[in-house]
C-alpha positions in Angstrom: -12.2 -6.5 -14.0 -14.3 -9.4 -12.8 -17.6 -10.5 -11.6 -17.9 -10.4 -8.0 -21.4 -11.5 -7.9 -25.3 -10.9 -7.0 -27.3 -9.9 -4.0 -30.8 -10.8 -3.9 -32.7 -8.0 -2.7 -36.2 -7.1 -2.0 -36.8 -4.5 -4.9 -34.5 -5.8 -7.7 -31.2 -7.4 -7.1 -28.2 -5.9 -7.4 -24.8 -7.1 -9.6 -21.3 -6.4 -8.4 -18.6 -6.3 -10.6 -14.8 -5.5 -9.2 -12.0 -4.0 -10.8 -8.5 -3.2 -9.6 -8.3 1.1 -8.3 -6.3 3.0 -10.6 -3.8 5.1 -9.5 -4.5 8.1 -11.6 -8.4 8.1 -10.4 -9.7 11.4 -9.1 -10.0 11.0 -5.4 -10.1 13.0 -2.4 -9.0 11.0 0.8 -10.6 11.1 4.1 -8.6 11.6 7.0 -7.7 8.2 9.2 -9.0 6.1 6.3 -7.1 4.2 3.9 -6.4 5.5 0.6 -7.8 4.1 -2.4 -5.7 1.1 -4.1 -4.5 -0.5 -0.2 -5.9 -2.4 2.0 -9.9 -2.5 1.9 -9.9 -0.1 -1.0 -7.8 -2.7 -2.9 -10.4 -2.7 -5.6 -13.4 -0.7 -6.7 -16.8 -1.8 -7.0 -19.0 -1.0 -10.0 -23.2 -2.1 -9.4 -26.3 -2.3 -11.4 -29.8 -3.8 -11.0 -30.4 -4.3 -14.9 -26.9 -5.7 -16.8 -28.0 -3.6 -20.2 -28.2 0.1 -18.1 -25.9 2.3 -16.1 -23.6 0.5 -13.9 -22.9 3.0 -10.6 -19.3 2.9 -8.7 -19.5 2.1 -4.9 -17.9 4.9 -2.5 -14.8 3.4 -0.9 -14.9 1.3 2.0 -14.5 3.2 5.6 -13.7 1.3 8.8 -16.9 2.7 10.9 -18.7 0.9 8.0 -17.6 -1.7 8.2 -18.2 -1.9 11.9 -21.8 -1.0 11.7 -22.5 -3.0 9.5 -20.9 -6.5 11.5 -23.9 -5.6 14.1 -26.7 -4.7 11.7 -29.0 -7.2 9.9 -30.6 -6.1 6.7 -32.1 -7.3 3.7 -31.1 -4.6 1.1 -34.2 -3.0 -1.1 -32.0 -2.4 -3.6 -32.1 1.3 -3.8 -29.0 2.5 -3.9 -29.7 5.5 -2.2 -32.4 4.6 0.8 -31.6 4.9 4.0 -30.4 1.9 5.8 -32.9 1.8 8.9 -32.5 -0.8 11.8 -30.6 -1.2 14.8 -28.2 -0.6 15.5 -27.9 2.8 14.0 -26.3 2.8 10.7 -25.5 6.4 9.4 -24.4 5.6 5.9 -27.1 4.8 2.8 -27.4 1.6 1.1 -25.0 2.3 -0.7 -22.5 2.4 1.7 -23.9 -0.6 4.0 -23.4 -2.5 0.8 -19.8 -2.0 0.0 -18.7 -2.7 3.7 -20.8 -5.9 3.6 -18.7 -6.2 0.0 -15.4 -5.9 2.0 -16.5 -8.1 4.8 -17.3 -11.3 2.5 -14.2 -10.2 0.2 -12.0 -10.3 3.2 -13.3 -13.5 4.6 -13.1 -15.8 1.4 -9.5 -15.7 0.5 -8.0 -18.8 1.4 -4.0 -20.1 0.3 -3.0 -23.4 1.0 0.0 -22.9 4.1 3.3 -22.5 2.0 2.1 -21.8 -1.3 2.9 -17.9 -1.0 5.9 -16.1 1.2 6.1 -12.6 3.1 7.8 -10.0 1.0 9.2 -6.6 1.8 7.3 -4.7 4.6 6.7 -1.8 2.4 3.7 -3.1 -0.2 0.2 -3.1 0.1 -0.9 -5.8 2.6 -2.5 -7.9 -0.9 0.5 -7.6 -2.2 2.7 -8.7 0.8 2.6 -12.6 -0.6 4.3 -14.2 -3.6 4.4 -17.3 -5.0 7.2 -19.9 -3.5 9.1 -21.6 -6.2 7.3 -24.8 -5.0 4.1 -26.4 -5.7 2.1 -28.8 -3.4 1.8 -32.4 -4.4 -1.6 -34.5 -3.2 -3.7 -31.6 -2.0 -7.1 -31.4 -1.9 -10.1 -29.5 -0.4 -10.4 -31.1 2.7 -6.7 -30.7 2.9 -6.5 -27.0 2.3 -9.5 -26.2 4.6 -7.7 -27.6 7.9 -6.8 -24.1 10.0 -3.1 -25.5 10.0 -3.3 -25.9 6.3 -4.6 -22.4 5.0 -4.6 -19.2 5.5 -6.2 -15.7 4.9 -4.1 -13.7 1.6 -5.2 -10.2 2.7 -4.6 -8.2 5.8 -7.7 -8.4 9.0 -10.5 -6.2 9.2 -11.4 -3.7 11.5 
């Protein structure tokens, strides 16, 4: 378990924290979306506006989510349960809009330096499709690592 981090909303702001999915977690799976513990539901995500009261778990990530929510604009109240109202149209509740935001900046900020980590068998979970080479870099630094021919993304694309 980790902090993720904060949003700054209008109401109250809202605290993410992010833990790994357990296996043995009661969950029913919707059809054409992936299952808990793969891909975008890697993790789960636990929120609360006040660090000393009830922390709520996010519902998992779902790919028309997380389209909507590329083409939508909003600054969250930080109601968990309002309605998200803008254009374009998105159908889920804050709630929602907030964990596909969650899976967009999640997905987008995990850089590895080119030939630090190696393909494994094609049967694993896309996160865990990279190990560690038996090498380490010498004389790398940021601006290094941040060159597109340098680094790379560690999980698999989104939608």
């Amino acid at each position: 378990m980790r902090f993720w981090g904060k949003f700054l909303c209008r109401d109250h702001d809202i605290y993410v924290i992010e833990a790994r999915a357990g296996a043995d977690e009661d969950y029913a799976s919707i059809e054409g979306e992936e299952k808990r513990g793969t891909g975008i539901n890697e993790n789960v995500y636990w929120v609360t506006s006040d660090l000393l009261k009830d922390w709520h778990k996010l519902p998992d990530a779902r790919a028309n989510d997380i389209i909507e929510a590329r083409s939508l604009k909003k600054v969250l109240t930080g109601n968990l349960d309002a309605p998200v109202n803008g254009y374009p149209f998105f159908a889920g509740k804050e709630r929602n809009y907030l964990r596909a935001q969650i899976a967009r900046i999640t997905a987008s900020t995990v850089i590895v330096p080119a030939g630090v980590f190696q393909p494994t068998e094609a049967n694993s979970s896309p996160l865990d499709q990279r190990r560690p080479r038996d090498c380490v870099r010498q004389g790398a630094n940021a601006s290094h690592v941040l060159r597109d021919e340098e680094s790379g993304k560690m999980g698999p694309p989104l939608c």
